[in-house]
N, C-alpha and C positions, 0 to 999 in steps of 0.2 A: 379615714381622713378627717381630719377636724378645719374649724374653720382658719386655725394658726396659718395652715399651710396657706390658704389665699392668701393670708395677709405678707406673707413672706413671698410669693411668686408675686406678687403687686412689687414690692420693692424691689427683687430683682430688676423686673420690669423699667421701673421709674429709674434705676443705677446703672444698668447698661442701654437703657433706649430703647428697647425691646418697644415701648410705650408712656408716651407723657398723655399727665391726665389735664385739663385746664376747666374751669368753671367759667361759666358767660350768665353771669345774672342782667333778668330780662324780666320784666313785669305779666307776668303778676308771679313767673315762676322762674326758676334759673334751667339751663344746660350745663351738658360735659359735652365734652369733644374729645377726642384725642389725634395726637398724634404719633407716628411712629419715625424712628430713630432707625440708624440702617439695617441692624439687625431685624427689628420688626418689620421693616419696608423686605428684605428677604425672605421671612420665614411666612408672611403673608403671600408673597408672591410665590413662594414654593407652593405654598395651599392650593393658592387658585389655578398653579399651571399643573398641579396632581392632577386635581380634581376636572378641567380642562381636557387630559387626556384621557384619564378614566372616561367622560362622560362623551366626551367627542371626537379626541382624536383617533382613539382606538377602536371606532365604530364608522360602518363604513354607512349610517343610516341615519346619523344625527350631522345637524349643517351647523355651523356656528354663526351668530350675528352681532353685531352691536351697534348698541343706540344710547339717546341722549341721557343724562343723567334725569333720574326721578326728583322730581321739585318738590312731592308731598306722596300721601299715602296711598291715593289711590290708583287704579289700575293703571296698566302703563300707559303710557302717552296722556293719564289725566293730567291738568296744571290745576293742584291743589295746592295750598299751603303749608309750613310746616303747622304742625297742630299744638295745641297748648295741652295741659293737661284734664281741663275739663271736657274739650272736644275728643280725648282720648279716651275719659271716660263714658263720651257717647257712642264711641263706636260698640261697644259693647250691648247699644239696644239697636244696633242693625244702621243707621245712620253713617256709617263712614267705614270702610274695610280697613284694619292694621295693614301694615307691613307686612306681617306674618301671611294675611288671605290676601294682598292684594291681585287682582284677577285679570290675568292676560287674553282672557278668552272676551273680550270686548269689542267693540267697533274699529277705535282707531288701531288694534294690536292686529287685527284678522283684515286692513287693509292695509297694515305694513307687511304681514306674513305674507299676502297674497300676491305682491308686486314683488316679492323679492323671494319668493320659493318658484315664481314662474320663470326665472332665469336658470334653474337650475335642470337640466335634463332628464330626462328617467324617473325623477322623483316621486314614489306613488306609496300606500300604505302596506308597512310600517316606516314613519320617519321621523323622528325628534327634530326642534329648532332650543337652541342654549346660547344663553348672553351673561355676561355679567352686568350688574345694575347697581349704580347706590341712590338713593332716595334720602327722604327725612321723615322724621315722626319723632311722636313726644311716647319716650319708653317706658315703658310699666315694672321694671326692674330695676332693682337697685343696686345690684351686685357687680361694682367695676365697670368692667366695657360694656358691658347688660346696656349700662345705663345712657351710653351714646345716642346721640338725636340721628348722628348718621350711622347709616347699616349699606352694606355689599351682601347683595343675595344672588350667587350663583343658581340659577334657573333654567330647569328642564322642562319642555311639553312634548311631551309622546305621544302620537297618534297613533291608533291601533285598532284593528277591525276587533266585534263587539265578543266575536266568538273567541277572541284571542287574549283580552282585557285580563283574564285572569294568570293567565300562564305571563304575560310581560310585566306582569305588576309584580306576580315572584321574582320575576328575572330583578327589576329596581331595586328590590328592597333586600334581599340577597347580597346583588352587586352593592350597593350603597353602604351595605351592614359591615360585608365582609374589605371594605374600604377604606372606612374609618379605624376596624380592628388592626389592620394592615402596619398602620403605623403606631397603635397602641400599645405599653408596655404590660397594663393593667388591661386586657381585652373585652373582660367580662366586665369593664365601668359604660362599656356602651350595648345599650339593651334596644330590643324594635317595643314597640310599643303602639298596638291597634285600638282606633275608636269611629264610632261613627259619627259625622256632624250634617248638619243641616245647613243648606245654604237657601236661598230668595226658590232656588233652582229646584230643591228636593232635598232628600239626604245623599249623602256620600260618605265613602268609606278613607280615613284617611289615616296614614301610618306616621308616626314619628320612629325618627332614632337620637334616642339620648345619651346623655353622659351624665356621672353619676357623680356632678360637683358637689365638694363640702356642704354645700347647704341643700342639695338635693338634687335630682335629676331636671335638666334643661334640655329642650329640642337640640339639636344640631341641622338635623336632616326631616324636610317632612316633606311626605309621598303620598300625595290625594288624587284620585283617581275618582273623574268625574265624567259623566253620561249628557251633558244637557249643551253643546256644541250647534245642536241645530237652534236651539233659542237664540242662539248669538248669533248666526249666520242668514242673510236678510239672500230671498230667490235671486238676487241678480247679484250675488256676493260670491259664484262657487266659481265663477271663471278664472281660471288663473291657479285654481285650485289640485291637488291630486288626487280628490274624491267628491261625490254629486250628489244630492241631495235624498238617493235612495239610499246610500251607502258613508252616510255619515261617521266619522270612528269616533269612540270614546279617546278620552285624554287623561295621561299619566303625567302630571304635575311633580314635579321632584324640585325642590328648593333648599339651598345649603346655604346657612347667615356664615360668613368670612368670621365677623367679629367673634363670635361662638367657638367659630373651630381654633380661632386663633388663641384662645383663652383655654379651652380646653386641652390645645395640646402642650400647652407650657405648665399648666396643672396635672396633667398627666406625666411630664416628664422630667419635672421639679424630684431630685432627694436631697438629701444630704448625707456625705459619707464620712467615716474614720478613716482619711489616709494619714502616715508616714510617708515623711520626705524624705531626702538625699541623706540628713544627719539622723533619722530614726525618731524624729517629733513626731508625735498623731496631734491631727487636731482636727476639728468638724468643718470637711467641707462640701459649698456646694455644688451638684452635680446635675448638670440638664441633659437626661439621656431623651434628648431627640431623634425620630429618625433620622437616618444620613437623607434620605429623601427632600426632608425638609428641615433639616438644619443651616441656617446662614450660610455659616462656615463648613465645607465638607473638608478640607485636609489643610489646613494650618502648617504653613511653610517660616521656621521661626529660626533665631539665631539671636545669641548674644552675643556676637563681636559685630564691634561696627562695620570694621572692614567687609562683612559678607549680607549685608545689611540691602545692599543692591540683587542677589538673589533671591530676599525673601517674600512672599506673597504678603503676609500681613506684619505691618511691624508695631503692633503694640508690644511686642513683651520686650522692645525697647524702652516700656515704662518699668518694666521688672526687676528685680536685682539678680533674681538667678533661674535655672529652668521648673523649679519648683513652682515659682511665684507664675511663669508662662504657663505651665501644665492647666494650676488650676485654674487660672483666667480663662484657657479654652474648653476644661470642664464646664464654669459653670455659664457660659454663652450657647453650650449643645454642641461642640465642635466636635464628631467621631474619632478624629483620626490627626496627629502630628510631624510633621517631618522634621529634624533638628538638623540642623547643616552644624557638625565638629567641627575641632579645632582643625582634626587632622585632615579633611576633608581633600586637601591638597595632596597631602602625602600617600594617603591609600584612597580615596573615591568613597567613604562610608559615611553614612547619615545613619542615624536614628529614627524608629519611624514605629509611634508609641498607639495606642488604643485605650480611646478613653475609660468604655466599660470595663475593659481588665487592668489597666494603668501597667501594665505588661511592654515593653520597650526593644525592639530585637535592630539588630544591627543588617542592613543591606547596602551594596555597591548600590552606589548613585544611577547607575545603569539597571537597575533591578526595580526604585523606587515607583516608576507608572505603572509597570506588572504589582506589584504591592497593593497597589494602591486600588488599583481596579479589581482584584482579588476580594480584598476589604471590602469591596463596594458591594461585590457582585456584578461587574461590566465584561466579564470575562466569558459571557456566554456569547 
């Protein structure tokens, strides 16, 4: 991959809304922000309700919660400020946690955990707590959406007795790995990657999972598994609790940055192809092989006569002039799969119902199109 290819999945981005970038100059330094556009407000939220299930709904051991937005970098429920750039580069002599470390195992965090895992019945160890959160911080990266003041960090804390810490940290990192590969076309751009750090607390063992953008490998996923729980928890703090002060668990920390994954997988699923159209031109086009998981659009219901115009799900390829020009509009937004409502549709009941990756087009009774479709999909189990 070279660095072309960002610069071309950026435009994409900026041309269909995927993401606007805007600059806010502020003294003594400027921000980016961005926004997204509906396609991006989609495929973001496909990320986070993936990852959502993976992490929680599909586990009958993880509880889901939400809380207030993070005001600044420090651990939750701190009220810090956003940070300028000089304060950014003091976090790095221990003075202030990034983003990246900020630490849930604090005071105000483990008396909001405490009042509100006590509602819960039966709850005892092993059990994870998972929220989504955005906050603000001044970013150390210069690379696109890198460079946003605001971040969404999908976050897990797994409790786990001390004898088991090691067998459930394979299970995360595993699960997590093989997650991310799930919906990559390129599998092996995403690698685990082990180190150990040091925190106030001790050292600790913390795992990254990367992706292996143009300019070089970037976290996605990172999985610290940390021992020091009882430092954080004061003797008359355990009530409420589903374990007691002889019996303290270690904590699997799992964090996933949105902005990251959302970048990566539009870089991962950017090409560009040689098709021929309808009269036998080739020309270079391009092509966003997105999971159907997480593509905006999963089956694009299109027509070019006005008259059938009330049938169709999406009606941009009313900006079109012919089904060529629709095809690749839903090519290069990530859209798997098309259904073309004919002319004849009346006469015999047949649509068209085309695939992106193979640009391959077969003809099915209108009565056959949900089975089709859910076939393609895979809903058919």
């Amino acid at each position: 991959m070279s660095r072309s290819l960002v610069e071309k999945v950026i435009r994409l981005c900026e041309s269909r809304g995927f993401s606007v970038e805007s600059r806010i100059e502020s003294a003594p330094t400027s921000h980016y922000r961005y926004q997204f556009g509906p396609l991006g407000t989609e495929l973001r939220r496909n990320l986070r309700n993936a990852w959502w299930y993976d992490v929680v709904r599909s586990k009958g051991n993880v509880y889901g919660f939400e809380s207030a937005c993070e005001l600044g970098t420090g651990g939750l429920g701190d009220k810090t400020h956003v940070t300028n750039k000089e304060e950014s580069t003091a976090t790095t002599e221990g003075e202030k946690p990034r983003g990246d470390d900020f630490d849930p195992l604090n005071n105000n965090f483990l008396q909001y955990m405490t009042h509100l895992l006590g509602i819960i019945p039966g709850i005892e160890v092993p059990f994870g707590t998972a929220w989504n959160r955005k906050y603000f911080e001044s970013p150390n990266n210069d690379h696109y959406i890198f460079r946003s003041f605001e971040r969404e960090i999908m976050s897990l804390e797994f409790f786990c007795a001390e004898n088991r810490v090691k067998d459930w940290t394979n299970h995360w990192k595993r699960q997590r790995l093989v997650w991310w590969r799930k919906f990559a076309n390129i599998r092996s751009n995403y690698s685990l990657n082990e180190e150990q750090i040091e925190l106030e607390s001790g050292p600790h063992s913390k795992t990254f999972i990367k992706y292996m953008f143009p300019w070089g490998q970037e976290s996605v996923d990172s999985i610290t598994v940390r021992s020091d729980l009882h430092k954080c928890i004061g003797t008359d703090e355990f009530r409420g609790l589903p374990f007691n002060k002889k019996s303290i668990p270690h904590v699997i920390q799992v964090k996933t940055d949105l902005n990251r994954g959302f970048l990566a997988s539009l870089v991962d699923a950017y090409s560009e192809k040689e098709r021929s159209d309808s009269s036998g031109k080739v020309s270079l086009c391009t092509v966003l092989h997105l999971h159907p998981q997480l593509a905006p659009i999963k089956v694009a219901v299109l027509s070019q006569y006005p008259q059938h115009n009330e049938l169709c799900i999406t009606t941009q390829c009313s900006l079109h002039s012919n089904a060529d020009e629709c095809y690749a509009y839903q090519d290069e937004i990530g859209t798997p799969y098309c259904i073309t409502i004919l002319d004849t549709i009346l006469a015999n009941g047949v649509v068209a119902f085309r695939s992106r990756n193979t640009t391959l087009q077969e003809y099915v009774h209108i009565s056959e199109a949900l089975l089709t479709v859910k076939s393609h999909l895979g809903l058919n189990e």
